[in-house]
C-alpha positions as CSV (number, residue, x, y, z in Angstrom):
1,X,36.2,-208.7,29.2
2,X,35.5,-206.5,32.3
3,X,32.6,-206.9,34.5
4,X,32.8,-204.3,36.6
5,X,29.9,-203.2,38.1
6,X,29.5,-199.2,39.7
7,X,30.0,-198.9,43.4
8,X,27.4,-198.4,45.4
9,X,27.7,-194.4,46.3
10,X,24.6,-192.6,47.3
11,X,25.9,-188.8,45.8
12,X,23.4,-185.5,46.8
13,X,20.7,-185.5,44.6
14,X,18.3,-182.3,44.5
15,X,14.6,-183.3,45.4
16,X,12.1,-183.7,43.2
17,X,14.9,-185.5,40.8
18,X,14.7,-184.0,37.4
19,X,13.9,-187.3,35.1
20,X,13.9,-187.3,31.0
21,X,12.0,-190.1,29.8
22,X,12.6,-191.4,25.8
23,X,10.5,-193.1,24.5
24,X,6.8,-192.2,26.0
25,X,4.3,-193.6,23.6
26,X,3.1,-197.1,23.4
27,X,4.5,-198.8,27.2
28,X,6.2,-195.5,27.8
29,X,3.0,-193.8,28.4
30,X,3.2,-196.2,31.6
31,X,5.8,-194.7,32.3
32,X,4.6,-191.3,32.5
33,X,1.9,-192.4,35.1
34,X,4.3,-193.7,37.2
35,X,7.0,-190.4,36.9
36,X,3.0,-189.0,37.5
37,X,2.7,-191.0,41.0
38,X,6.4,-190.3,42.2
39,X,6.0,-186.5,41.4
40,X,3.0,-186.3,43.3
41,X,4.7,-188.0,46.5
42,X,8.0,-185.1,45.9
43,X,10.4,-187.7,44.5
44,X,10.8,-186.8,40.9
45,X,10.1,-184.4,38.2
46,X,9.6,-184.9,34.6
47,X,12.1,-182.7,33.1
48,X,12.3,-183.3,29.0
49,X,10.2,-186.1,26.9
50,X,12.9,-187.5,24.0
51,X,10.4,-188.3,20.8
52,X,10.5,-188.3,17.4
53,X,7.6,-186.3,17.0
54,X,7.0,-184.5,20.7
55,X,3.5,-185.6,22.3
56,X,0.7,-183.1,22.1
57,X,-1.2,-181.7,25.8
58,X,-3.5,-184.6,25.2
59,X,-0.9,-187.2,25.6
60,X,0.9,-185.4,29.0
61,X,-1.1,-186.8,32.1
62,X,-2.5,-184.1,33.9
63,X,-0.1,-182.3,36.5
64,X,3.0,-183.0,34.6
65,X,2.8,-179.9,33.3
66,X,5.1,-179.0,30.2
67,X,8.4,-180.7,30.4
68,X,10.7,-179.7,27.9
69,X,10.5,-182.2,24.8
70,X,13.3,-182.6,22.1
71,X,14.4,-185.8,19.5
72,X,18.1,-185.0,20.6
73,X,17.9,-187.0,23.2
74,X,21.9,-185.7,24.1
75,X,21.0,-182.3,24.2
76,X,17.9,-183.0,26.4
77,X,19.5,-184.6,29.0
78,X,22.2,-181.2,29.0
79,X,19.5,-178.7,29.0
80,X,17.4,-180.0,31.3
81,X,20.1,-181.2,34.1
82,X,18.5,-184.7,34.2
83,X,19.9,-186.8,36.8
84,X,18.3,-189.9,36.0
85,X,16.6,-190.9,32.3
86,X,14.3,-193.9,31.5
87,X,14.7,-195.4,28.2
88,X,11.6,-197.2,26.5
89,X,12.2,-196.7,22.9
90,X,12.7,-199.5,20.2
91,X,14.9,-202.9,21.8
92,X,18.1,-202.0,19.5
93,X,18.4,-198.3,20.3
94,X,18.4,-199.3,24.1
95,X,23.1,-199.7,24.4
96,X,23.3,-196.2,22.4
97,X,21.1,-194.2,24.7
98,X,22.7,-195.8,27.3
99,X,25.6,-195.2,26.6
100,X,24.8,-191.2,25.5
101,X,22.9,-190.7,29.1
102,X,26.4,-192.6,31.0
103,X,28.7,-190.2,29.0
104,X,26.9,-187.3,30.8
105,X,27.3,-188.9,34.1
106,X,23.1,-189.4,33.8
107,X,21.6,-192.7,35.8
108,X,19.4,-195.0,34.3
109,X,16.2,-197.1,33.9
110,X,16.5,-199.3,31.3
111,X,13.4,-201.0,29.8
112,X,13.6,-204.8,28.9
113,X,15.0,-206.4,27.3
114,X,18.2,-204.7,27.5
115,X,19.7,-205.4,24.5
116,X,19.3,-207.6,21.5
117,X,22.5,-209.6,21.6
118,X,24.5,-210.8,24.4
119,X,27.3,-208.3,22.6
120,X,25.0,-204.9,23.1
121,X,24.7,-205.9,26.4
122,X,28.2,-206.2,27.6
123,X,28.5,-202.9,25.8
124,X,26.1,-201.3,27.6
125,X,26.9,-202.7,31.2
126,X,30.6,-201.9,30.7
127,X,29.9,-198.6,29.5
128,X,27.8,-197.4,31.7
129,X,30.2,-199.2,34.8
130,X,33.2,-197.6,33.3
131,X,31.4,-194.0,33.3
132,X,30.5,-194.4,36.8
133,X,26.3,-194.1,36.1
134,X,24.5,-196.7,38.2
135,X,21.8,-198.6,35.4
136,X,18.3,-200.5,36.7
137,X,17.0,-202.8,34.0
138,X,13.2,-202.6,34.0
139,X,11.8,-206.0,35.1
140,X,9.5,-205.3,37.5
141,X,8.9,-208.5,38.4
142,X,12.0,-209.0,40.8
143,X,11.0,-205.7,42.3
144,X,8.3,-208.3,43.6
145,X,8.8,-208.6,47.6
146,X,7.5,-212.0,46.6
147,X,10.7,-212.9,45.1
148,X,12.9,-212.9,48.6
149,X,10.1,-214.6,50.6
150,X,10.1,-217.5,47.8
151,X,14.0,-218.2,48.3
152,X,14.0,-217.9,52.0
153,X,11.3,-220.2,51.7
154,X,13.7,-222.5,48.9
155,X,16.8,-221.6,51.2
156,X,14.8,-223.0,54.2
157,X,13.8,-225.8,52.8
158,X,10.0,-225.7,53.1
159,X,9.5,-227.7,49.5
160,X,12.7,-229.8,50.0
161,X,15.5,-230.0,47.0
162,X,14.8,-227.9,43.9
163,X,15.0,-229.6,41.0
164,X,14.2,-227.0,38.5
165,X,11.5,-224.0,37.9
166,X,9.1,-224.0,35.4
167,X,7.4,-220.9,34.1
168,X,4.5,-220.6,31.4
169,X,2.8,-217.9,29.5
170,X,-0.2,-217.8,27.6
171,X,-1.5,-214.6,26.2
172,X,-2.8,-213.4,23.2
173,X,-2.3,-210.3,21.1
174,X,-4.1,-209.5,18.0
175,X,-2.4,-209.1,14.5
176,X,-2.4,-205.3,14.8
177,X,0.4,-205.8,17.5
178,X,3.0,-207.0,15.0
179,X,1.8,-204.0,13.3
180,X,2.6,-201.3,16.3
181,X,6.2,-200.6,15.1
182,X,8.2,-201.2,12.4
183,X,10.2,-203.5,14.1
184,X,7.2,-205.3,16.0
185,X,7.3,-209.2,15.0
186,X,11.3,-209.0,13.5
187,X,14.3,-210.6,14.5
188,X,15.9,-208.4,12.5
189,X,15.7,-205.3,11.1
190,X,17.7,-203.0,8.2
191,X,20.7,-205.7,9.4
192,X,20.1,-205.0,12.9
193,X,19.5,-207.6,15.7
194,X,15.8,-207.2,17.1
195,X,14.5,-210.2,18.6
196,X,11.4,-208.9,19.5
197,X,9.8,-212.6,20.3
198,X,7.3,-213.6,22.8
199,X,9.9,-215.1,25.7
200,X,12.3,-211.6,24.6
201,X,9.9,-208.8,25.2
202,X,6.5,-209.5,26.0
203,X,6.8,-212.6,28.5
204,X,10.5,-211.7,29.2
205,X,9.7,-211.1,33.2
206,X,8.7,-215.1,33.0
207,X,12.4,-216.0,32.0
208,X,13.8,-213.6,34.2
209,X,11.8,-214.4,37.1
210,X,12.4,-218.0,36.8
211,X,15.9,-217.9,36.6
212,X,16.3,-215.6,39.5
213,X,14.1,-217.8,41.7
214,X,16.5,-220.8,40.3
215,X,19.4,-218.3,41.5
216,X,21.1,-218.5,38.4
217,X,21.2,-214.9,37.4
218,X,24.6,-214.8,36.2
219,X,26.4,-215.8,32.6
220,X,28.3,-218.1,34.2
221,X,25.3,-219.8,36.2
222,X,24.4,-221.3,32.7
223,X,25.8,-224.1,30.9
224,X,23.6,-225.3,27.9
225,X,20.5,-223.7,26.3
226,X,18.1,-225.3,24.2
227,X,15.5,-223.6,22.3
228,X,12.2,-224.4,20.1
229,X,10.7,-221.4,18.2
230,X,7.4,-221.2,16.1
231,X,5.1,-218.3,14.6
232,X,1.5,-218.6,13.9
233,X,1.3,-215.0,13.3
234,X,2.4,-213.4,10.0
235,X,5.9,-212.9,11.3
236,X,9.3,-213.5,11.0
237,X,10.2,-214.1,15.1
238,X,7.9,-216.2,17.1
239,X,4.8,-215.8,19.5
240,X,5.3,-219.9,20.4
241,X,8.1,-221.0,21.8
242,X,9.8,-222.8,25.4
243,X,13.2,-222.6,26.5
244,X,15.4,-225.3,28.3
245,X,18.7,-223.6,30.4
246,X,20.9,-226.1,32.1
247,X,22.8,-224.0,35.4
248,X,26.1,-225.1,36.6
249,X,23.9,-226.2,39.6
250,X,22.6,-228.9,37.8
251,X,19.0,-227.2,38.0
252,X,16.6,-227.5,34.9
253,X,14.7,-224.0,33.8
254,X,12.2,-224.3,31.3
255,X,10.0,-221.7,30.3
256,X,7.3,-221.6,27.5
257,X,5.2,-218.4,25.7
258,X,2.6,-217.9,23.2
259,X,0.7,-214.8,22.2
260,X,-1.9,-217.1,20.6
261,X,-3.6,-218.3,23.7
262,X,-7.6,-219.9,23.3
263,X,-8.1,-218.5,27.0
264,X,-5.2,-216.0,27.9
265,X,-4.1,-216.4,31.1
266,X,-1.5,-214.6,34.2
267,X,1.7,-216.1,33.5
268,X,3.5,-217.9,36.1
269,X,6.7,-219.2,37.8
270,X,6.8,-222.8,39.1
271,X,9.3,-223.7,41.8
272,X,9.7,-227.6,41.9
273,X,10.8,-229.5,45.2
274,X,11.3,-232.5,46.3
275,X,8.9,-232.3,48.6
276,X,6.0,-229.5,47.4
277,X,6.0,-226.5,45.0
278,X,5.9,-222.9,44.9
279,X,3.9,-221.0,42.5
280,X,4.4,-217.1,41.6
281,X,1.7,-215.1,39.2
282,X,4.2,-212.5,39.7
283,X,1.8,-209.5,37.7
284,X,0.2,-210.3,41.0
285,X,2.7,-210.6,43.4
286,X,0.7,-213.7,44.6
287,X,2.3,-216.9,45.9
288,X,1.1,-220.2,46.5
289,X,3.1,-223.1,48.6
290,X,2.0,-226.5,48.3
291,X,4.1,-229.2,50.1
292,X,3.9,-232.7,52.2
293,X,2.1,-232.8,55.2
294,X,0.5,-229.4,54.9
295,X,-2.6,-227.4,53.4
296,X,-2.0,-225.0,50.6
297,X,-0.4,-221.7,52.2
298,X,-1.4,-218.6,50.1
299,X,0.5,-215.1,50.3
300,X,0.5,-212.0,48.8
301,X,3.3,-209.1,49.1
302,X,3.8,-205.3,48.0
303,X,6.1,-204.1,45.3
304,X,8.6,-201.5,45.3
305,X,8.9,-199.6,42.1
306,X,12.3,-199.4,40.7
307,X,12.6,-196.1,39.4
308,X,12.0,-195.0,43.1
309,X,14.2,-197.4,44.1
310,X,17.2,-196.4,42.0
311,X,16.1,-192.9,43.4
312,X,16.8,-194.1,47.1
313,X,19.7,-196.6,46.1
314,X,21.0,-193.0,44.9
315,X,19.9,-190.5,47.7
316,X,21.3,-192.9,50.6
317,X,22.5,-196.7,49.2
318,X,19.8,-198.5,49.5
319,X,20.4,-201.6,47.7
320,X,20.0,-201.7,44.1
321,X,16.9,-204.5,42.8
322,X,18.1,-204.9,39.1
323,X,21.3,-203.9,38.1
324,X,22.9,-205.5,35.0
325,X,24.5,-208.1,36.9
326,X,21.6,-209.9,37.3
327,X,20.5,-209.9,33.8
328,X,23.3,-211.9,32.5
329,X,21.8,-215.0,32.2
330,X,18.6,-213.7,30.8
331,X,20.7,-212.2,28.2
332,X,22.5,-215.6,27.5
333,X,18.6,-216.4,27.1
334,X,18.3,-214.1,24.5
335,X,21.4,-214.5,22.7
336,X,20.6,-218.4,22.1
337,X,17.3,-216.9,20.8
338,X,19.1,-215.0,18.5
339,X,21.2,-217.0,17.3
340,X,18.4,-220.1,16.9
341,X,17.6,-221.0,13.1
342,X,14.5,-218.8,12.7
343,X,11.0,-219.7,13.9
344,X,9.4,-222.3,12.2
345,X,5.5,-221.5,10.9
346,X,2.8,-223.3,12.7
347,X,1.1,-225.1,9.7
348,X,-2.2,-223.8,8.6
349,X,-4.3,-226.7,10.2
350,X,-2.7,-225.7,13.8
351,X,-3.9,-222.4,14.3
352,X,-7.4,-220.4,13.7
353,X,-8.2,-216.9,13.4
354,X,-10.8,-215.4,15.8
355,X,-12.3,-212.7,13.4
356,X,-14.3,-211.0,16.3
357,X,-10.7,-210.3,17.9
358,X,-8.6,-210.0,15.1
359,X,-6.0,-212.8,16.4
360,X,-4.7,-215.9,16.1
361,X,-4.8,-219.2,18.2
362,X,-3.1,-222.2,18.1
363,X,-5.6,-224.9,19.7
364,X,-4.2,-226.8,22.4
365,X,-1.3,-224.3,23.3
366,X,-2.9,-223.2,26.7
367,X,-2.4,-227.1,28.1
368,X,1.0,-227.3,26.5
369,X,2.5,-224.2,27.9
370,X,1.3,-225.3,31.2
371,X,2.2,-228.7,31.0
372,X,6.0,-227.5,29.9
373,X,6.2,-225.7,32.7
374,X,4.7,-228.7,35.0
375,X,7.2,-231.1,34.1
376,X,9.8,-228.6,32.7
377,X,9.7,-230.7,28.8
378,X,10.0,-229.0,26.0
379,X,7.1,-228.5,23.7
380,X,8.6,-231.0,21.0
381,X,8.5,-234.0,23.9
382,X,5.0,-233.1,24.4
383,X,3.5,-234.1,21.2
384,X,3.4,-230.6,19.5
385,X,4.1,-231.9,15.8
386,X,5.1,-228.7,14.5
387,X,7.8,-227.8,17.5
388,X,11.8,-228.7,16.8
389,X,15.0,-228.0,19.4
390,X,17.7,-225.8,19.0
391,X,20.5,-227.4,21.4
392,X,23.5,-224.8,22.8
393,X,24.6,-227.7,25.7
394,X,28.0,-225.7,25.7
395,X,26.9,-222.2,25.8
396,X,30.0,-220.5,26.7
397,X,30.2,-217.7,29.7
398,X,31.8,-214.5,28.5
């Protein structure tokens, strides 16, 4: 199966870049506020908004102005000359508008996840390399200028030999978020693949992040994949669950979620040595190194965004932060998620509802979704009666 990737070819691009954006409700309206920011340094300008039903003046930040909208999202990219179009619509529309904006020779961000299946995905990054378009995927965590520092600091050696990264999340979200969408909550979907579960979309920067700072970012960094997945909410995917990857390096990644947190939390990335440990909150780009013979170090480091960086890696070569490529093993991730027996529920004696904020919690989760990522055990060898494993130990590379 080909793996080609695009070239790296900076091409004449007009300035401000003209930029359709699908999908600007819900996250997308983030979106708009950053296309807002780069228009108002002379980098890019929104062009054409692809929605269902087009956004009223109240939903267009201010000095925007009135960028052509349209639900053909084909024909907005041809009348407006696009050059570049960021996609944050629904997780299993993401290959086709892909592959609709690469047929017209248009670049793209891609929000996360990518795809829902390890299949959509090689779809998607072969189509798009075939057609020549260069494709960003949106985590905006390895944008971080935290993430280099932390493996020079690994590559040098500062916290000894890694033995594996841990990375927890605890958040919460109230029931009206499995509500936001009809495919909020599902695996599935009409007999479409979804996966729209806590370590797949909401806390998917935590997986990604950890297995880049573990430098296993490609399929065939990753030889076995065990999973544990549990709902508490009225849902069919889950808002619980930990993940074990094995990489050919013989490094241990285990990562664990939950949107029913007592005391939500920043989510974090654990970098286990030999000799010390590195921690990353990477929403805020802060760093802290721990290690023998030495006071806690703490740093904090800038961000570059990624739509203006797949403008400059277009404009003049400038490398490229998140192609495909480097997805891979996120997406294995996701396709042992996938194909997982579904979530179990968390029994009615585990988990409360907090009627002031219209959620759910599961009691002791906080300490197990840091203590999975402290010792890198899943939540099933921590006691949590309701938790079973999933065990892929030969996930095949593609």
């Amino acid at each position: 199966m080909s793996t080609a990737e695009p070239l790296s070819t900076a091409e004449p691009m007009s300035s401000p870049v003209p930029i359709v954006l699908a999908g600007a409700r819900g996250h997308g309206h983030w979106h708009l506020d950053n296309i807002r920011r780069l228009q108002d340094k002379g980098i890019v300008r929104l062009a054409g908004v692809c929605e269902l039903t087009p956004l009223t003046p109240a939903e267009i930040p201010e000095g925007l102005g009135t960028p052509e909208q349209s639900a053909d999202f084909g024909a907005l990219l041809d009348t407006t000359g696009a050059r570049i179009a960021v996609v944050c619509t629904p997780i299993p529309t993401h290959t086709d508008l892909a592959l609709t904006a690469a047929r017209k020779g248009v670049h793209l961000l891609l929000e996360k996840p990518p795809a829902p299946s390890y299949a959509e995905f090689r779809r998607m990054a072969d189509g798009v390399a075939e057609a020549g378009v260069v494709c960003q995927i949106g985590f905006q965590s390895l944008g971080s200028h935290a993430v280099p520092a932390i493996r020079r600091l690994i590559e040098d050696g500062a916290v000894g030999e890694v033995a594996g990264v841990g990375g927890a999340g605890a958040w919460a979200r109230p029931e009206a978020y499995f509500r936001r969408a009809p495919w909020a909550g599902r695996r599935r979907l009409n007999g479409v693949d979804v996966i729209d579960g806590a370590l797949t979309n909401p806390l998917a920067h935590a997986v990604a992040t950890a297995l880049a700072l573990a430098g296993a970012t490609r399929a065939t960094d990753i030889t076995g994949i065990e999973t544990e997945l549990a709902h508490a909410n009225a849902i069919e995917s889950d808002d619980t669950s930990c993940v074990r990857v094995h990489t050919a390096g013989g490094r241990e990644i285990v990562v664990a979620a939950t949107l029913c947190a007592e005391d939500p939390d920043d989510p974090y990335v654990i970098v286990h040595g030999s000799r010390g440990r590195i921690t990353y909150w990477y929403k805020q780009d802060r760093v802290l190194l721990q290690r023998a013979g030495h006071g806690p170090e703490e740093f904090e480091y800038g961000r570059t965004d990624l739509l203006e960086n797949l403008v400059e890696h277009l404009a003049d070569g400038t490398e490229l932060l998140v192609p495909p490529a480097v997805t891979e093993s996120f997406m294995r991730v996701v396709e042992a998620i996938r194909v997982a027996p579904d979530p179990v529920q968390v029994p009615d004696d585990a988990w409360r509802r907090l009627p002031d904020e219209e959620r759910r919690v599961v009691p002791g989760i906080d300490g197990l979704v840091a203590a999975a990522a402290d010792t890198l055990a899943l939540y099933s060898e921590l006691g949590a009666p309701w938790a079973f494993t999933t065990a892929h130990p030969k996930e095949v590379s593609p």
